[in-house]
Every structure is written in C-alpha cells, then in structure tokens.
C-alpha positions as CSV (number, residue, x, y, z in Angstrom):
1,X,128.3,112.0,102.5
2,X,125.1,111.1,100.3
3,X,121.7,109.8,100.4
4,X,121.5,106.2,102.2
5,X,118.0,105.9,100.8
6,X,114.4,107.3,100.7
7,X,112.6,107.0,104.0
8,X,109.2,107.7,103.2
9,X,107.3,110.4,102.3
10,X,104.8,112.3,103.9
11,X,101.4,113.2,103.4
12,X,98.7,115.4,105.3
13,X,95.1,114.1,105.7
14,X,91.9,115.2,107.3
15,X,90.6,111.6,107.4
16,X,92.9,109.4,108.3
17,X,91.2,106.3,108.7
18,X,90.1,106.5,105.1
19,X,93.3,107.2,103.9
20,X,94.8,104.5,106.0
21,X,91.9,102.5,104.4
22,X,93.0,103.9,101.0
23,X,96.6,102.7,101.3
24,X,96.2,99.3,102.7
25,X,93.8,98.1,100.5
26,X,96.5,99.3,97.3
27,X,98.8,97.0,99.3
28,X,100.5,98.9,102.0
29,X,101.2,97.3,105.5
30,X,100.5,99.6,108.5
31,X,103.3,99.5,110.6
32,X,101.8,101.6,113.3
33,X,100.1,104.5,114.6
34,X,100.9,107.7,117.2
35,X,100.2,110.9,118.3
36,X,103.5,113.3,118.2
37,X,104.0,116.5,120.0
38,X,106.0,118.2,122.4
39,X,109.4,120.4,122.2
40,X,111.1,117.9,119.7
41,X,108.4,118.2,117.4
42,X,107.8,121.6,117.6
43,X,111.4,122.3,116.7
44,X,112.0,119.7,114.3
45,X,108.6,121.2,112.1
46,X,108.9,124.6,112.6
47,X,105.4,125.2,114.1
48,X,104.5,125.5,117.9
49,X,102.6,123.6,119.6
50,X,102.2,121.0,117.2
51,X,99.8,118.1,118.2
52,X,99.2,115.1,115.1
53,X,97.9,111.7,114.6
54,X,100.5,109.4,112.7
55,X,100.1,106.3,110.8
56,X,103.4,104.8,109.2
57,X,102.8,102.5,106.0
58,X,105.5,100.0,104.7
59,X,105.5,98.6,100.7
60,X,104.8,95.0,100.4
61,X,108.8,95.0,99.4
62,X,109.8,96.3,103.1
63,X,111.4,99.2,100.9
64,X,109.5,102.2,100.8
65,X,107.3,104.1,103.6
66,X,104.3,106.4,103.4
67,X,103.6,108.4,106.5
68,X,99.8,110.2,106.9
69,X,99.8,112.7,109.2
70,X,96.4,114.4,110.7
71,X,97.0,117.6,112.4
72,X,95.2,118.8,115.5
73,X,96.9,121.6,116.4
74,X,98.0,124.1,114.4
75,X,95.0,124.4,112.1
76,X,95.8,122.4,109.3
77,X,96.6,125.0,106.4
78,X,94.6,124.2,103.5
79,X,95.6,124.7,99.5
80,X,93.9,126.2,96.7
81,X,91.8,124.6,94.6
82,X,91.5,121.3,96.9
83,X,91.7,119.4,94.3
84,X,94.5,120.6,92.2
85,X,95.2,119.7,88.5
86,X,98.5,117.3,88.0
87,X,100.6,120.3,86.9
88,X,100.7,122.3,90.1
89,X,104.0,123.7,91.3
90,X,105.1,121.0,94.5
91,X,104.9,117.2,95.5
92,X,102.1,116.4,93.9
93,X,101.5,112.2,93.6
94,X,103.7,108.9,94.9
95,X,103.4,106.6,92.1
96,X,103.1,103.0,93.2
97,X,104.1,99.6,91.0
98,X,101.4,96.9,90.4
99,X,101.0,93.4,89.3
100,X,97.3,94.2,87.7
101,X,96.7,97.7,87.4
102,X,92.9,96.6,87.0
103,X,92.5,94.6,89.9
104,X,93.7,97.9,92.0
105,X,91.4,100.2,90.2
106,X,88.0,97.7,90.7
107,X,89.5,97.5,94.2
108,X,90.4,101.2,94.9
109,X,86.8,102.7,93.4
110,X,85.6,100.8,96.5
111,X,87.2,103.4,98.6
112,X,86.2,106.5,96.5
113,X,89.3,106.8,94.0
114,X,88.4,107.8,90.4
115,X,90.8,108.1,87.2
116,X,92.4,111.3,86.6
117,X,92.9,110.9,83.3
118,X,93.0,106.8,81.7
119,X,94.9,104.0,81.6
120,X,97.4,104.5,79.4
121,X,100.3,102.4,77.6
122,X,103.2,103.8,77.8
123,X,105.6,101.4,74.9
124,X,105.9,98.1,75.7
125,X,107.1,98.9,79.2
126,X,103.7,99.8,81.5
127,X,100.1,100.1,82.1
128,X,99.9,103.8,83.4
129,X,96.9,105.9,85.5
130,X,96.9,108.7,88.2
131,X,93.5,107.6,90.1
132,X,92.0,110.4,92.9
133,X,91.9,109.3,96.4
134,X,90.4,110.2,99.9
135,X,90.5,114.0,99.8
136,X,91.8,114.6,96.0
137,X,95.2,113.0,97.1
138,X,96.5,111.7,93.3
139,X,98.2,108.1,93.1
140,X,100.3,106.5,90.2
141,X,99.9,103.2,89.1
142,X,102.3,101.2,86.9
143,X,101.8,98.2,85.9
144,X,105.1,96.4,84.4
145,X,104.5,94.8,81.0
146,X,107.5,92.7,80.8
C-alpha cells in the first residue's frame, strides 16, 4: 500500500481569524469551520481533554488543504524563539504557487506579512520569497516564469 495523496497540513494558531484572513486573501477557499473534542479526538492526538477551533482551507486547484487549528484546552505549548529562523529542525513553511508573486506580497503586507529574506530568481524557472505571517508563521511563494 502507498500514499493516495497529501491531505493537508496542519498548522497551530493563536488567532485564527487572522490567519484564516491570512490564507484566504493568498487565495485559499475556506471550506469550513468546527470545534473538535471528545474521546476520538483525545485518542487520535494523544492529549486528554482536547477542545480546538478548526478551519479547513482548500487551494484554488481543489488539490491541496491547510488546516488551522486553535487550541483551548490543553494549553497550547509554545516554541522557542516565537519566531524562529528558516533553519530550525521541524515543519517549518508550506510554500504556495503564484501567478504574480507581487500582487500577493502588496496584498499580504495588508494583513501584517513581511519578507523574510527577498524575492529572489531562482534560473529561469521562478520568482521566490518566504514572507512572515500572522504570528511568525513563514510562507513560500513561487512564482512560475515559464
């Protein structure tokens, strides 16, 4: 048996409306929005009595899913420094395709997101940048050239 395909990753946020906010304007279609808890969850996480706000976010291709979660309960275990450099050990950024890497930025610095670094080229194949969003999360951009 193998991999079918990616489902979506998952991501932990204080504020979730701004990060919702954050990932629809980039171009991200909420799907929906729950609280989860009980037994299931519990078990399925590995942490008792689990209580979180969910938001599940589809790409504009119907492919790929981003799902914010805001914890209530446990206390949401926080990492050191909060806003960690791009070489720290674990999942660190979701990088995201664009038709005009620009337009995103102008857009995205609207909602707090700065450049980690600049956009780059990369060959003749992309426009590149890691931008900063709601609560230090880090984004990839990539614009095709061709």
């Amino acid at each position: 048996m193998t991999v079918l395909r990616m489902d979506n990753v998952g991501i932990v946020v204080d504020d979730l409306g701004a990060a919702i906010a954050f990932f629809v304007e980039l171009g991200l279609e909420l799907e929906g929005q729950g609280i989860v808890e009980g037994p299931w969850v519990d078990r399925t996480i590995g942490l008792d009595g689990a209580k979180c706000d969910i938001a599940m976010l589809r790409t504009p291709d119907g492919h790929g899913r981003l799902e914010l979660s805001k914890f209530h309960a446990p206390p949401v275990a926080s990492t050191e420094p909060a806003n960690a450099p791009v070489n720290t050990l674990g999942y660190l950024r979701v990088m995201f395709a664009v038709d005009d890497i620009h337009d995103v930025l102008a857009r995205l610095r609207d909602h707090g997101a700065r450049l980690v670094g600049e956009v780059v080229r990369y060959e003749d194949a992309y426009l590149l940048c890691y931008v900063r969003g709601p609560e230090g999360l880090i984004v990839g951009l990539a614009q095709p050239l061709s």
